[in-house]
N, C-alpha and C positions, 0 to 999 in steps of 0.2 A: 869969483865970477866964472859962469860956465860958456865955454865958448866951444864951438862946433865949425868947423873949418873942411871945405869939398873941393878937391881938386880930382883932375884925371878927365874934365871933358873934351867936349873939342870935335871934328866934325870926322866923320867915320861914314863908309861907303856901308847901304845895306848889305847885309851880311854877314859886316865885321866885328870886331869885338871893341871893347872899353871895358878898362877897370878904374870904380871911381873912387877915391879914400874918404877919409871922414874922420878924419883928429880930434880928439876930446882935449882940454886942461878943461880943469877945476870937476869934474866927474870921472868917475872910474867904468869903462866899457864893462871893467869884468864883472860889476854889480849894480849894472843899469840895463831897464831895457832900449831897446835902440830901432828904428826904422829906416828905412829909406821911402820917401816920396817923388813925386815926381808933376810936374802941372806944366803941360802943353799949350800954346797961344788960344787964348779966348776957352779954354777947358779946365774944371774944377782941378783941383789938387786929388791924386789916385793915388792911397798907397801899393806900394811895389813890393816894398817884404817887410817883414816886422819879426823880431827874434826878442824874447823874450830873456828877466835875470835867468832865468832857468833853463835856456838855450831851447826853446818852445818857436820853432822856427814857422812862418806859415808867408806861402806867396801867392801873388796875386795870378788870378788863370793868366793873364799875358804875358807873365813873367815866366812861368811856371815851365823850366825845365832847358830852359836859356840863360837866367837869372840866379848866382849862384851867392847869399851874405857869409863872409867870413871873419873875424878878428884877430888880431895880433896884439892881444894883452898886454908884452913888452914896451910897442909902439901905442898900447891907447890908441890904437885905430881900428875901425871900419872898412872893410872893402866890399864894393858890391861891383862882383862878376857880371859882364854883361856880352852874350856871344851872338850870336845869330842875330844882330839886331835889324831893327825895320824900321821904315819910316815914319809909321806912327810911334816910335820909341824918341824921337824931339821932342824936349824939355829940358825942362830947370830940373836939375834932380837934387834933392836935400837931404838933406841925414837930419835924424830927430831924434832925440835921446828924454830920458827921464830916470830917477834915480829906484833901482828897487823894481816891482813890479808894476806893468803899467797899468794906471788909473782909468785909463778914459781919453786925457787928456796929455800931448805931450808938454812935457815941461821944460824943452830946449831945443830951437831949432837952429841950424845952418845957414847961412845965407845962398848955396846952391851954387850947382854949375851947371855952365848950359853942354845938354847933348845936342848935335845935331847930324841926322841920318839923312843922308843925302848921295844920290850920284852925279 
């Protein structure tokens, strides 16, 4: 059984940083591809970055150069850097995993934590 587990949120002044984790059991980070999402009150689910088995990294423009994904293979975890943030950055942020390269479709999600950017 694959389970995906997200901590690290919590409410953050804009401007500030968050790092958020993303623990795998029953899949292995180091040959899966992996994403991070994220969906705001009454707004579709956007993803945020997606890195690939082949470490094929790509982020989304509002992420893009604030937003940092990393892994710690030892730990089976996810990290996604998150600095300069702003108030449109509130959400549920999830991690999303599948085994191999991805299909299309992911085949394991998180149940999320919430950001909130506020002063």
């Amino acid at each position: 059984q694959v389970q995906l587990v997200e901590s690290g949120g919590g409410l953050v002044q804009p401007g500030g940083s968050l790092r958020l984790s993303c623990v795998a059991s029953g899949i292995m980070f180091t040959s899966a591809s992996v994403a991070w999402y994220r969906q705001a009150p009454g707004k579709q689910r956007e993803m945020v970055v997606t890195v690939t088995n082949t470490a094929l990294t790509t982020y989304a423009p509002s992420g893009k150069g604030r937003f940092t994904i990393s892994r710690d293979s030892a730990k089976n975890t996810v990290y996604l850097q998150m600095d300069n943030l702003k108030p449109e950055g509130t959400a549920v942020y999830c991690c999303a995993a599948s085994n191999g390269l991805f299909a299309g479709r992911w085949q394991f999600w998180g149940q999320g934590t919430q950001v909130t950017v506020s002063s």
